[in-house]
N, C-alpha and C positions, 0 to 999 in steps of 0.2 A: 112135630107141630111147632115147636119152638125154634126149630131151623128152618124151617116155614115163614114163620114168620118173620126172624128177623132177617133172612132172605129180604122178602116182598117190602118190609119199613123203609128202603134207601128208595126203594118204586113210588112208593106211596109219598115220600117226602118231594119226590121229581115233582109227581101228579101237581103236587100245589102250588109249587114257582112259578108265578106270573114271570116275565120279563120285560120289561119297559122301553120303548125306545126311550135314544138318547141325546136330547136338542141341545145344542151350542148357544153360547151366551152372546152375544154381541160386547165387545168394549167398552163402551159407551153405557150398557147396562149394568154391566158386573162393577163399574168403579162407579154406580149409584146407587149398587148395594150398600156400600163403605163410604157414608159421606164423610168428605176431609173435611178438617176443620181448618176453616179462615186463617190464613197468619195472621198472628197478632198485630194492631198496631203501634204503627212506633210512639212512644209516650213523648217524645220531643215534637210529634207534628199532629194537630189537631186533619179531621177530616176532610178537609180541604188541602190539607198540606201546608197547612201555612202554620210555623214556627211557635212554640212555645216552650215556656221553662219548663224544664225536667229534671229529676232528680234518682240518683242511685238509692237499688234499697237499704232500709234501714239494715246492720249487720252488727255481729261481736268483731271489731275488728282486730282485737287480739288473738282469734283462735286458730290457735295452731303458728301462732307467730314468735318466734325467737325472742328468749327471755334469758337475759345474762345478768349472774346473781354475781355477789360481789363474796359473795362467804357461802358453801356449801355442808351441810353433815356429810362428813363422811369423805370429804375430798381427800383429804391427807391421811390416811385410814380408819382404821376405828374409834368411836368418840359415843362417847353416854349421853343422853340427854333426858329430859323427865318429864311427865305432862303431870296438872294439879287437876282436879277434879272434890270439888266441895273441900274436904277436908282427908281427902287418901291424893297420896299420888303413887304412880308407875313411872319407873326408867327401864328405858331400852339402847339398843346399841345400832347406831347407823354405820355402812360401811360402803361407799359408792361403789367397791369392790364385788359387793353382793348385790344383782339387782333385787330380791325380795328384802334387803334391810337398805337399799336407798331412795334417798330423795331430791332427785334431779330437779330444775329449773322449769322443765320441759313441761312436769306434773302440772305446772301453772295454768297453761293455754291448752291443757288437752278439755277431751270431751267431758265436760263435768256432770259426775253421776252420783245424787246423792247416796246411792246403793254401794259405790265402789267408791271410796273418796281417795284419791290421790295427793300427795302434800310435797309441799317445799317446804324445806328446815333449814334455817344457817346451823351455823356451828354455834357450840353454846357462847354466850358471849361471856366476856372474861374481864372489862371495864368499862367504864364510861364514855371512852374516848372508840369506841368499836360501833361507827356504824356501820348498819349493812342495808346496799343499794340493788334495787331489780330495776332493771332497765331493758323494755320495751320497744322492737322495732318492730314499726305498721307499715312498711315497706314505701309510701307516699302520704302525702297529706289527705288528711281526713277532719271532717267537724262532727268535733265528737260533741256527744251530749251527756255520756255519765263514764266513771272509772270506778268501778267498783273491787274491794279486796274481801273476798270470803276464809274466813281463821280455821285454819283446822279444829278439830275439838280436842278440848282440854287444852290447847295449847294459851298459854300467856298472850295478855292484848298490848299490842304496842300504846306509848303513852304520849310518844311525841313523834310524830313523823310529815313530810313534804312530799307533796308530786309536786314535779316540774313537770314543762314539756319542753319539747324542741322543736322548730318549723321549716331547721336547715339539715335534719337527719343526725341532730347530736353535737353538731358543730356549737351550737351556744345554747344556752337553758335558762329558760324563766320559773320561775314559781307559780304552780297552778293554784295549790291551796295546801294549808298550813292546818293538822291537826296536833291536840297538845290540851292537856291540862291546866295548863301554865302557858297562854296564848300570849300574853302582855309583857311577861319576865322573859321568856324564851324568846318569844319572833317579834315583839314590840308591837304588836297588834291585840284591839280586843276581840273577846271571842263572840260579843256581837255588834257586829258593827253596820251600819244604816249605808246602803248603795244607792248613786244615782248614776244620772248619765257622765257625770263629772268621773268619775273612780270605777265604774261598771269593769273595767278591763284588768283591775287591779286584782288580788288573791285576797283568800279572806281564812281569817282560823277560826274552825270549829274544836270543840270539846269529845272526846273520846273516850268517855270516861263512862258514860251510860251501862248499866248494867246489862245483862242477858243481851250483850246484842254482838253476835256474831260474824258481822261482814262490819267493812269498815265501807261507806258510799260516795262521792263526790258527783254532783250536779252543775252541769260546764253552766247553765242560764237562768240555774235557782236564784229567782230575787233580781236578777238584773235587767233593769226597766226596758231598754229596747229590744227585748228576747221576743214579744211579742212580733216583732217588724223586724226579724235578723235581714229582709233586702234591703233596707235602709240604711243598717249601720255598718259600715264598713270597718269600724272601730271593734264592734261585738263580732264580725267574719273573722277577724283576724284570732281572736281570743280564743273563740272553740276550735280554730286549725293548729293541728298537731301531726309531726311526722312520728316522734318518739315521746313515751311518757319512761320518768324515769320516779320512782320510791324510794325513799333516803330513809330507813327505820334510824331513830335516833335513841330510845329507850325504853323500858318494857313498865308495863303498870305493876304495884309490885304483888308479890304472891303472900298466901298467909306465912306471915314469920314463925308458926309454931311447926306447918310443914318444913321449910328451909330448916329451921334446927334439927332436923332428924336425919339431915343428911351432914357427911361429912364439909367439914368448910360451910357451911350455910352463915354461922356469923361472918369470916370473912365477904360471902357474897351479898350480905345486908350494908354491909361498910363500905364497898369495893364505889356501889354508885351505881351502878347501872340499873336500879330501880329508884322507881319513885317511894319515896315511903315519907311519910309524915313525921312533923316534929314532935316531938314531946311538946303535950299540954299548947301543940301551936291551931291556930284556926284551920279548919278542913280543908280551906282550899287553896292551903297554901303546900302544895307539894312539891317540894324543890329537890335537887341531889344534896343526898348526906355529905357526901366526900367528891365536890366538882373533881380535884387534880389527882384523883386516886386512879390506877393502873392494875391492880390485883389482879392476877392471871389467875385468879383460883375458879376452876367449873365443877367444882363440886357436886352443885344447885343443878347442871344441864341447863337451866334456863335456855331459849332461843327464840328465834322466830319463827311463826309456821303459817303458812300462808296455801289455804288448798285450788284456789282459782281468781284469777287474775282478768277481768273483765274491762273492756274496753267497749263503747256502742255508740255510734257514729256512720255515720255515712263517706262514703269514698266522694272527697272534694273533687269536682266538675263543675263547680261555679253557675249550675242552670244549662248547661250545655250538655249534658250527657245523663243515662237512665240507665246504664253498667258499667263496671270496671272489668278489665281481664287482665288479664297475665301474657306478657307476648313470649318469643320464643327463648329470650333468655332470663326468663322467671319475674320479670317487673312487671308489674301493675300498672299499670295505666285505662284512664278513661277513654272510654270510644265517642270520640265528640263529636257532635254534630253539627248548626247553625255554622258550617263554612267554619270553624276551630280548631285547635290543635293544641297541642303540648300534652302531658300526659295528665295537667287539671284540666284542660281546656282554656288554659291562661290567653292565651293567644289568637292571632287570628291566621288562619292558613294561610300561604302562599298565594299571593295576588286578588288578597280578599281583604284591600286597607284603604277599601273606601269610605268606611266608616271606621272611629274609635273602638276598639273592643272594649266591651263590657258585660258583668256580672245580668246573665237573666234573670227578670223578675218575674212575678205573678201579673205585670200590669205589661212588661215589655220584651221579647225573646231574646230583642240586641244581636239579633243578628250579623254576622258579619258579611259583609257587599264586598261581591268582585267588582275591581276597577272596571272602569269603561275606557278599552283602553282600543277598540275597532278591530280588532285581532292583529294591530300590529304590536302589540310587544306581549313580552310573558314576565315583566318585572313590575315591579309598584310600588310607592311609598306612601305611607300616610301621611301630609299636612295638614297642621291641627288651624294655623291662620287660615288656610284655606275654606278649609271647614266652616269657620265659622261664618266667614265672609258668604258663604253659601247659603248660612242660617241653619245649617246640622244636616244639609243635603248631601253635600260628596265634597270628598276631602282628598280623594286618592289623583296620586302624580304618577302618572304613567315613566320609565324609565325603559332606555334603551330601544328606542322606537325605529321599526324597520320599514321595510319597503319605501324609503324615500319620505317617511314621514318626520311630523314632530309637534310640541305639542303638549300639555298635559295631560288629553288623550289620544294623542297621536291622531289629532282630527285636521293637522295641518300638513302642506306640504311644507318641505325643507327648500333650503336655498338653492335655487335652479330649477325646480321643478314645480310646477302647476297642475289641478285636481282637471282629471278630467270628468265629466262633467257627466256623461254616459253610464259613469259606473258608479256604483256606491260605492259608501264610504269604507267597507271594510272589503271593500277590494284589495288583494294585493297589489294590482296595478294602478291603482287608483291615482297614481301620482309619476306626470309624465315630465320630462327632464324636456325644459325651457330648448327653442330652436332659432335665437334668435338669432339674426343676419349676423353674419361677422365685420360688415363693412357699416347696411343700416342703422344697427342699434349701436349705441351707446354702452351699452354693459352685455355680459351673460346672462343676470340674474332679471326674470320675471315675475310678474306679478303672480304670486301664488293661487290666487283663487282665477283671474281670468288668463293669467296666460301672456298677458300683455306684454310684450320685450320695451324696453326703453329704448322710442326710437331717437336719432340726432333730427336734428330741425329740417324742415321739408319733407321728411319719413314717415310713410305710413304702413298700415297692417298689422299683423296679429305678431310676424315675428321680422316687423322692420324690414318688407323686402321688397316694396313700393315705394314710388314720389308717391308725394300727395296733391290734391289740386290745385295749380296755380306754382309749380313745381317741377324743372324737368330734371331728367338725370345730367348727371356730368361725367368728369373721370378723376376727377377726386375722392382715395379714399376720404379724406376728414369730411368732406363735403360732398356728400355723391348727388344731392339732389338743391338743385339751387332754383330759387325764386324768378320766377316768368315776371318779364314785364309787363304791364298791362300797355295795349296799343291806338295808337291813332290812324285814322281813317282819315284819307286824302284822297275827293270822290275824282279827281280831275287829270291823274298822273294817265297817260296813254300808256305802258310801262307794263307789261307781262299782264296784260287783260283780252278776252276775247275781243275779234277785230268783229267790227259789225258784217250784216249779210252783204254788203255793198261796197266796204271797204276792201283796197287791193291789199293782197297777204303782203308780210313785208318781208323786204329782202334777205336774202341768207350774208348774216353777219350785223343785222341791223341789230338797233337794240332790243330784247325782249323777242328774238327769232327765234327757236330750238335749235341749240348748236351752237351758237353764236357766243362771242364773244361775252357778253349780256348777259349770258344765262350763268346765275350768279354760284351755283352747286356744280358748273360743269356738266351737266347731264347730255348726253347724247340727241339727235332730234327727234328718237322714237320717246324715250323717255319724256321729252320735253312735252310732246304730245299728247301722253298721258296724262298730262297736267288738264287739258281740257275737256269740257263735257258739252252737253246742248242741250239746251231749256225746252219747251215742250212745244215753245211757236219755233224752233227749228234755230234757234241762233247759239252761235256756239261759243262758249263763254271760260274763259280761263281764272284761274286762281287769284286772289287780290294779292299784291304784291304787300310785304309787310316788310316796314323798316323802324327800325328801333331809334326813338326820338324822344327829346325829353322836354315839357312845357316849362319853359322858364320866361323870367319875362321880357326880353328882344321878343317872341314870339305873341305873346301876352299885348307888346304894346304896337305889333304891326295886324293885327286885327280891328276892326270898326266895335265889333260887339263881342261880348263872353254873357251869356247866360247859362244859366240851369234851370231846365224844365223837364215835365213827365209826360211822355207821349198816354195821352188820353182816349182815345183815337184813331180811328184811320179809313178814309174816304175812298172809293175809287169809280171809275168814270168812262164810259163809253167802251171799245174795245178792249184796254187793257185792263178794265174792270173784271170783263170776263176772263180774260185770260189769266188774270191773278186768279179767278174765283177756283178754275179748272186745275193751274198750276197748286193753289193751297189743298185741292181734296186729293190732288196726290202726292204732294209733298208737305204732311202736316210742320215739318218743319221750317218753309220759309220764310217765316217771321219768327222765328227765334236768332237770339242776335247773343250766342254762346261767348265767351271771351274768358279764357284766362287772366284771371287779375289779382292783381295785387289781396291778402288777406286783410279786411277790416280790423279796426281796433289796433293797431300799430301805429305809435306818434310818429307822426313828421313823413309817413311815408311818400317819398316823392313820384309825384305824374310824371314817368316815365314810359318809355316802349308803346308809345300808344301805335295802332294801327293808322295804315295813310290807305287807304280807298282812292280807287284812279280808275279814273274811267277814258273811254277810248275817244270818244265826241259828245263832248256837252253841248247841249241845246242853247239855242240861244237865250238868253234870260228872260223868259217869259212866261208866264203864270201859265198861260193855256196854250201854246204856242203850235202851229198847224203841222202834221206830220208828228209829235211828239208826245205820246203818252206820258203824265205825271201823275203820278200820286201824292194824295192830300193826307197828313196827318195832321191831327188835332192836338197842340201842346197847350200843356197850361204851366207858364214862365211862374218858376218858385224865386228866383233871385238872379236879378239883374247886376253883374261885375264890371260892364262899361256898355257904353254905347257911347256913337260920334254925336259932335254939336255937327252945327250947322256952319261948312265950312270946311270941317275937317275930315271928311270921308275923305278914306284913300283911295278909292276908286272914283274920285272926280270926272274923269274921261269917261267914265263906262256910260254904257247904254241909258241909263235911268239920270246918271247926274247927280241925284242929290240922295245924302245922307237919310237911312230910316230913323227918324225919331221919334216912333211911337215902341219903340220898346220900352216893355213898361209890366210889371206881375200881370198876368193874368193870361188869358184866354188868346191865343195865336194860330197861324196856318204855317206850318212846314212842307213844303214844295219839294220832291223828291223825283228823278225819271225813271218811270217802270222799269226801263232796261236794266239801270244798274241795280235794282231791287233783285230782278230774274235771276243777274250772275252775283243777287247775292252779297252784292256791295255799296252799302252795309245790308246788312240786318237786324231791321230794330223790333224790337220786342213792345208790345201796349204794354200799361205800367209799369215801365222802369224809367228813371231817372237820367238825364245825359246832360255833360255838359259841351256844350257849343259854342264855337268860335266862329269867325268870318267875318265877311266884308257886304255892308250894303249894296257892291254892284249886283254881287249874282242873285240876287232877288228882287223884285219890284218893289216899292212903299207898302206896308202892310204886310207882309210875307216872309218867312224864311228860306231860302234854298240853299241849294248845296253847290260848292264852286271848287276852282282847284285850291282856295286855300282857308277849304272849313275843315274844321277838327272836332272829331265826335268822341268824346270818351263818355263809357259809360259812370256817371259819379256814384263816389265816393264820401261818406258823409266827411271823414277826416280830412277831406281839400276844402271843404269853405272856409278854415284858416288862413290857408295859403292862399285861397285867394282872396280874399281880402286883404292881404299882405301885398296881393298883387296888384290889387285894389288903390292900395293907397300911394304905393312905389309908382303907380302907372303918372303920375301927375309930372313924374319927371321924364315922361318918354320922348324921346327930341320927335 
């Protein structure tokens, strides 16, 4: 039965096992099992990310840091020493040799356990003139806030001693603070003395003399007034920063004299000095050395120093730029700084970040340091502090070594020769294209930086000097490639290279003004010559005005009747060639435009020269309306009269009419012109423009102005009413 049964128990145990399927977790579920927690954020940047002062945590920054004692127990081998307790003491024997009887430096900065105390011992001392110095390396600057010295037990309390510190790693030393019995007679300070902002950064002596009191303390902003506001005072930054503290023990407070007698040599080590002991019958708190110039090498006594932890608490200086310090890979400490900084306090500002002054972050300001705006074309920068200011504490940074063709403070300009173009922005690298101006037109290589503009020479136009300009033809001089057009006169009467009327016989090959012909003043061939003609729209065929270069001076001034200047107001026309104008202008909007190259305004003295001569093939006879003869009526209104004939003196005496017009006079006039030479275009006058006129009272009736072989039309110019009035007054002597 019992094999029975526990046979069937492995059956009976199957029976019960359920089995389960088995479901798969999704990713996404299984790491919302395990919620992560948030990175921390960074203590230098508020939740916006925008910059604030931060600081390292508070730390011992002695511990664990190299502590170099100037006298050790035990370094030179075995050496006795004693400790006093009430009224028994014990000696024992240090030997560096043995680590369970020594006491190394090291014992200073370790883990301090008041269950296990560990201690540093000098050697016993042996005179007055035997200090002994521990000196402290914190590997970088730190602002510290206390230095505290914890005493071994039983061991004697020093009676005079100094911290210093040092801020260049030991290279030079100030006085932190001064303890001492005897504050006044020793260090020349008293032992309480009143701080202001005036002395705050100075060292102060305290008394050490207090009973039961085991650690020796030092407080870096105990009592001093701007400790409250240390961003303010740069004066109190500087006082609590320390690379090295260094402890000068000077002499011991002294032990009961009834102990020392019980040991060998104890009165020598009463006489010797190296404790404080009191005068006979002298006032208490006058404790001076017995024997200042004594030397006695007697240690009898063991006396020494015993120092169980060596405390230092301060923060790793980062100036507000940084919230840790590390160690990099060759064991130095440095801050991890942030706000664009660097160096291993954060002194500084990084690399192309001296747009602003570096400075200490506050509670009120992070002080951030700004990248130059330098367009991406350079990677160097300097801070200018005149600049700066002139900005009003905007941006100070000078951009150096500026590329792609720039330059600049922030490289926002083009360099010499080259111009922005205008398409691309500014932190283009091509943004800045090399000047192309003419080598003949311009005047210089160098262009205007922002348009581009090449300096062209005079009559030069365009972007890079490589046009005349209006009123300007080319030449074949380089100095001069583009020279000043005359302006022209118009002589409606010359027969001379003009279309022949429809009724006129062609003239002969070789005459003047033939194609081919001797005449034809460019040589041209008679096909070419031919091409010079065209035909107006009532069928007549009309050839180019002949233009000759002429200058108004006054022989020509004084063989004319009249000179005015008037503005065509204007313009009349009448019966057939009315319409024929009306048909000819809706398909040639321009034949009343009366174009001319001319001379450029605003230029003194410039002379009426090159005017055009307009010549016509057969002038009508001189008659206002005259039968077979289409004219046209323009409306002037005379601005200033330059002569006109008396009575008598018309030079055209013989002609048709006979006598002199002497109603010229300002105002309101009719200009008599024949369709025909309108059609071929000779002239073309323009409504509202200004012309001055010359001629002779024959070819027009009394009352009238026409046109004859020797009127002269220039368009005016305001700088000729000098000249002529000059011609004006000269004309008096015309023979």
């Amino acid at each position: 039965m019992p094999a029975l049964i526990g046979g069937l128990f492995p059956l009976l145990l199957l029976g019960t096992i359920r089995l389960s399927p088995i479901h798969c977790i999704s990713n996404d579920v299984y790491f919302k099992m395990f919620p992560q927690e948030a990175p921390p954020d960074d203590p230098c940047y508020n939740k916006a990310h925008e910059p604030r002062a931060c600081i390292p945590d508070f730390v011992n920054a002695a511990y664990d840091a190299p502590v170099v004692a100037s006298s050790t127990c035990g370094s030179s081998g075995a050496q006795r020493y004693c400790e006093y307790q009430d009224h028994e003491h014990s000696c024992h024997t240090c030997d560096m040799a043995d680590p369970l009887r020594s006491f190394p430096a090291r014992s200073l900065t370790d883990l301090n356990n008041s269950n296990n105390v560990t201690c540093w011992r000098s050697e016993p001392v042996t005179g007055s003139g035997d200090n002994v110095t521990l000196t402290l390396s914190l590997g970088k600057k730190f602002e510290l806030t206390y230095v505290i010295l914890q005493l071994c037990p039983h061991a004697p309390r020093p009676d005079s001693m100094v911290i210093y510190k040092s801020t260049d790693h030991g290279l030079s030393w100030q006085p932190f603070q001064f303890f001492s019995s005897q504050c006044r007679r020793l260090f020349g300070r008293p032992a309480r003395q009143s701080t202001g902002r005036h002395n705050e950064h100075e060292a102060r002596c305290s008394d050490v003399t207090r009973p039961l009191v085991s650690r020796i303390a030092f407080s870096t902003l105990e009592g001093r007034p701007s400790s409250r506001d240390l961003d303010s005072s740069p004066v109190l930054q500087d006082w609590v920063t320390a690379t090295d503290i260094r402890v000068v023990f000077h002499r011991l407070q002294r032990p009961d004299p009834a102990l020392l007698s019980l040991e060998a040599g104890g009165a020598a080590d009463l006489a010797s000095g190296k404790y404080s002991v009191p005068l006979a019958n002298g006032p208490a708190g006058n404790n001076i050395e017995a024997n200042p110039g004594g030397d006695v090498a007697a240690t009898g006594g063991g006396l020494h120093y015993a120092i169980s932890d060596f405390s230092v608490g301060g923060r790793c200086k980062c100036n507000g730029h940084a919230s840790k310090c590390s160690t990099d890979a060759s064991g130095q400490l440095n801050c991890e700084c942030s706000h664009n900084t660097a160096g291993r306090d954060c002194e500084r500002c990084k690399p192309f970040h001296f747009d602003r002054p570096w400075a200490r972050a506050t509670a009120k300001e992070a002080n951030e340091c700004k990248e130059c705006n330098c367009n991406k074309h350079a990677r160097q920068c300097r801070f200018n502090m005149e600049i700066f200011r002139l900005s009003q504490g905007v941006s100070g940074g000078v951009c150096q070594n500026c590329r792609h063709s720039t330059t600049g403070r922030n490289c926002h300009q083009c360099k010499e020769g080259f111009y922005r173009d205008s398409t691309k922005p500014l932190t283009h690298r091509k943004v800045c294209k090399a000047c192309e101006c003419h080598p003949i037109g311009s005047s210089g290589k160098i262009c205007n930086s922002t348009s581009g503009q090449c300096p062209c020479k005079d009559g030069v136009t365009g972007l890079t000097c490589n046009r005349c300009a209006r009123g300007y033809q080319q030449s074949r001089s380089h100095i001069a490639p583009c020279i000043k057009q005359p302006p022209r006169m118009i002589n409606m009467l010359d027969t001379q290279n003009t279309a022949p009327e429809p009724d006129e016989p062609e003239s002969s090959p070789g005459s003047p003004g033939s194609p081919g012909s001797a005449g034809d003043r460019h040589g041209a061939s008679g096909m070419a010559a031919q091409s010079q003609y065209y035909r107006t729209e009532g069928g007549r065929e009309c050839g180019k005005c002949r233009v000759s270069t002429k200058r108004l001076n006054l022989n020509k001034f004084c063989k004319r009747d009249y000179a005015i200047m008037a503005k065509v107001i204007g313009r009349d026309t009448s019966g057939e060639a009315a319409s024929r104008e009306s048909q000819r202008r809706a398909m040639d909007p321009d034949v009343a435009d009366y174009e001319m190259d001319q001379v450029q305004p605003g230029s003194a003295r410039s002379p009426i020269t090159g005017e055009y001569e307009f010549q016509a093939a057969d002038y009508p006879s001189p008659n206002p309306n005259p039968r077979g003869s289409a004219m046209e009526r323009f409306d002037l209104q005379i601005q200033a009269v330059f002569k006109r004939s008396r009575p008598g003196e018309s030079s055209g005496a013989g002609n048709v009419y006979g006598m002199p017009n002497t109603t010229l006079k300002r105002g309101p006039m009719t200009w008599i012109i024949p369709t025909k030479n309108l059609e071929c275009r000779c002239p073309k006058i323009r409504v509202n423009r200004s012309y001055l006129i010359l001629g002779r009272d024959s070819e027009a009736p009394p009352g009238y102005l026409g046109i004859g072989p020797h009127s002269i039309v220039i368009e005016w110019k305001e700088d000729w009413y000098r000249r002529m009035k000059r011609f004006q007054r000269r004309a008096r002597t015309c023979a």
